[in-house]
N, C-alpha and C positions, 0 to 999 in steps of 0.2 A: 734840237731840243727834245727830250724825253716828252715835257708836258705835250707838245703838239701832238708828238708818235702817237700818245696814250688817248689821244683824245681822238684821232684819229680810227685808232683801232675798235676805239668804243662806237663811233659812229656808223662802223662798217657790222659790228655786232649786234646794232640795233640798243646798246646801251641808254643812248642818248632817247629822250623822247622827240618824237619828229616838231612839235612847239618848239621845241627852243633850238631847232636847225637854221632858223632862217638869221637866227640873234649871233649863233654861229658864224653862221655866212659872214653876216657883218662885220664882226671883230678881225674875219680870216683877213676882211677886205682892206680892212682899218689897218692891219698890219702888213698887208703886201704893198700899201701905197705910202708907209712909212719906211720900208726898208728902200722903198724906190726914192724915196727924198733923200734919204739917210747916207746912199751909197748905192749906185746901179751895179756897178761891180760887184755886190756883193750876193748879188744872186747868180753872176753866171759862173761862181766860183765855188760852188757848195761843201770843197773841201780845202776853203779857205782857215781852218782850226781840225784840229784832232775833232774827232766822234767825243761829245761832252764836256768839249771844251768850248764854251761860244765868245772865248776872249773876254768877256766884260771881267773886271777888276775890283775886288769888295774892299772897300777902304773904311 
């Protein structure tokens, strides 16, 4: 997903204020252990969809 990439980049360029890192952390955390409920397979699979395509379906 772009959002992460971009947030990521921001973090690395110091974009981000070092406060709200930790609040980061959290969220990163909140989401590594929801994609591990979700589907374990779907992380040792990383090119399990096209680059921008992350599957989900807008109905």
């Amino acid at each position: 997903m772009d959002l992460l990439r971009q947030l990521g980049a921001q973090v690395e360029q110091g974009v981000v204020y070092d406060r709200h890192l930790p609040a980061i952390a959290a969220a990163l955390d909140d989401i590594t252990r929801a994609m591990h409920r979700r589907d374990g397979s779907a992380l040792r699979s990383p090119s399990r969809w096209p680059r921008g395509d992350t599957g989900v379906t807008r109905g």
